[in-house]
C-alpha positions in Angstrom: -262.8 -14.3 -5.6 -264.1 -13.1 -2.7 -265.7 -15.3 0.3 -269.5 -14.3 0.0 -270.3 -14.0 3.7 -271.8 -10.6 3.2 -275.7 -11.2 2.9 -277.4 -7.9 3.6 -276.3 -4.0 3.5 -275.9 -2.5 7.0 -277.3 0.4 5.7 -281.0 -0.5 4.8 -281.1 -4.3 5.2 -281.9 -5.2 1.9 -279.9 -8.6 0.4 -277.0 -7.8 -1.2 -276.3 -9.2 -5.3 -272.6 -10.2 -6.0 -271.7 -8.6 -8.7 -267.8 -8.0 -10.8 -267.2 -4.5 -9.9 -263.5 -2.4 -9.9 -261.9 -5.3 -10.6 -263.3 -7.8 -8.3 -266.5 -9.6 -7.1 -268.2 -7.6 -5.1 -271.2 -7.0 -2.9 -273.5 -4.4 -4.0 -277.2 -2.9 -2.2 -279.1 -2.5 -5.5 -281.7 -0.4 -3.2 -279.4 1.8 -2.0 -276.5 1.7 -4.3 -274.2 0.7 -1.0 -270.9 -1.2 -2.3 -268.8 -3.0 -0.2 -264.9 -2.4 -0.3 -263.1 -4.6 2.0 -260.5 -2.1 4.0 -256.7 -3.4 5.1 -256.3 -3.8 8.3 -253.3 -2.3 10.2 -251.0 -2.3 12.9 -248.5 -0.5 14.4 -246.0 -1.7 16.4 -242.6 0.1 18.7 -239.0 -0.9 18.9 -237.4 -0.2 21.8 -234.1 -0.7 22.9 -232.7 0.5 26.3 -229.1 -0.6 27.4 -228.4 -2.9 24.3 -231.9 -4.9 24.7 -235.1 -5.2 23.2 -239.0 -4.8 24.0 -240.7 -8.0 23.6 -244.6 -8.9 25.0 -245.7 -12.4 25.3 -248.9 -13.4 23.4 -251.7 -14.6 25.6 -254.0 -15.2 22.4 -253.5 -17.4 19.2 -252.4 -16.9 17.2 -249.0 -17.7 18.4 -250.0 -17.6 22.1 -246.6 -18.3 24.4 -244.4 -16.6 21.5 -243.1 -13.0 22.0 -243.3 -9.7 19.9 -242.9 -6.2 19.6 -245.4 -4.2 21.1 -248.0 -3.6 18.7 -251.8 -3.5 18.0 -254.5 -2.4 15.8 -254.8 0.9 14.7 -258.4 1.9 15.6 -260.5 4.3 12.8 -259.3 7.9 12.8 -256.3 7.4 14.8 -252.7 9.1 14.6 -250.5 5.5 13.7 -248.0 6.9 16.4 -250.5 7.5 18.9 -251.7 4.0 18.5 -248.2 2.5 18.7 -247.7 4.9 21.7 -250.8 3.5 23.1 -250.4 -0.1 22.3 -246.7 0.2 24.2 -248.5 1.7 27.2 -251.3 -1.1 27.2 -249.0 -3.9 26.8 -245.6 -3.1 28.9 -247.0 -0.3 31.3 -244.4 1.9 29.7 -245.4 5.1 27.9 -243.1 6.1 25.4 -242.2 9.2 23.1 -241.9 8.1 19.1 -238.1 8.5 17.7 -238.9 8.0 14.4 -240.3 5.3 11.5 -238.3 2.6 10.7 -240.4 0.8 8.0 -243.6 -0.3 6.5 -244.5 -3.9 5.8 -247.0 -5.6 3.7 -248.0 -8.1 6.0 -250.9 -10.9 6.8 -249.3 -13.7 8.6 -252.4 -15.2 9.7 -256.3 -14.8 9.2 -257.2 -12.4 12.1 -254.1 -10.2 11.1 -253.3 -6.5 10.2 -252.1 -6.4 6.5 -249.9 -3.1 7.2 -247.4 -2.9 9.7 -245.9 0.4 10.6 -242.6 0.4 12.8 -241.2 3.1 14.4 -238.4 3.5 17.0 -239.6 4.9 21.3 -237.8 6.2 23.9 -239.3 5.8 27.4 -240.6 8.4 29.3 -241.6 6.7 31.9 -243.7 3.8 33.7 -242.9 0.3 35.1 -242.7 -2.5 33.5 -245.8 -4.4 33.6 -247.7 -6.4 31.1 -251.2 -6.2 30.3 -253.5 -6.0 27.8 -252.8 -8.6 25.6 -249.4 -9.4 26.8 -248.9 -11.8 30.2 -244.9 -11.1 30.0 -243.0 -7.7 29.3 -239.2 -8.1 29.3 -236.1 -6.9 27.8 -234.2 -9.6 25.8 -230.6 -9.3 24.3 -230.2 -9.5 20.7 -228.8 -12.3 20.6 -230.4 -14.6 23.0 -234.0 -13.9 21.7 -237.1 -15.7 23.0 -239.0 -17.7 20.4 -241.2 -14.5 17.9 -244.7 -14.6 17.1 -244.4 -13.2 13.5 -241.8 -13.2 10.4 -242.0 -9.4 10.8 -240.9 -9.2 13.9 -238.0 -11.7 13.3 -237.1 -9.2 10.1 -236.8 -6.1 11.9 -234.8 -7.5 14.8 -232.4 -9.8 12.6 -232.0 -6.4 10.6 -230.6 -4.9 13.8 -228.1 -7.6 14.3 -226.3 -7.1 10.4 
């Protein structure tokens, strides 16, 4: 069931009805026919690896503030998801990087304000200094094996699946 926060259609203003539509309970704008289907939210994120060690950003927000990550971010509308992991690389690290290749696609939603899809892929850098930003407060490179504490189960899956 869904949470019934949605009270008026951002289309004419008129209160919305609840009603069981496609399968679930849904909004509806019985003056303008407007029904509302609640869209995934997703992410993509960059591995990179240079001399044996990993990208990883600090978090300066919760959740998991203080715990480290891959590079990533939300994909914004109408966006290439390798130009937004590309982006979110250059925003977070200072680094801007060239896309290798995709490692994987996860079904994801490890907390309330998170993306839902994850898309992975591998970077090279082209170039830039190291410098966090954005939403990061630390960029570094860590060895496999001596990892920082990670933010997310994702991120602990794709590294630990580089250590088998």
């Amino acid at each position: 069931m869904m949470n019934q926060t949605i009270q008026f259609c951002p289309y004419c203003g008129k209160k919305v009805t609840y009603q069981q539509l496609f399968g679930s309970l849904r909004p509806i704008c019985e003056a303008c026919d407007w029904i509302y289907f609640a869209d995934p939210k997703v992410a993509a994120a960059v591995l990179v690896i240079q001399e044996g060690k990993v990208l990883l950003t600090r978090r300066i927000n919760e959740p998991y503030q203080g715990y480290w990550s891959l590079p990533a971010g939300f994909i914004n509308a109408h966006e290439n998801p390798m130009d937004a992991a590309s982006r979110e690389c250059l925003e977070e690290t200072g680094l801007k990087v060239q896309i290798s290749r995709l490692i994987d696609v996860f079904s994801v939603h490890e907390h309330e304000r998170g993306a839902d899809i994850l898309i992975v892929y591998t970077a090279n850098i082209l170039e830039g200094t190291l410098t966090a930003g954005d939403d990061a407060d630390q960029a570094a490179f860590f060895d496999l094996k001596a990892l920082p504490p990670l933010a997310f189960k994702s991120t602990s899956l794709i590294l630990n699946s580089l250590n088998q």
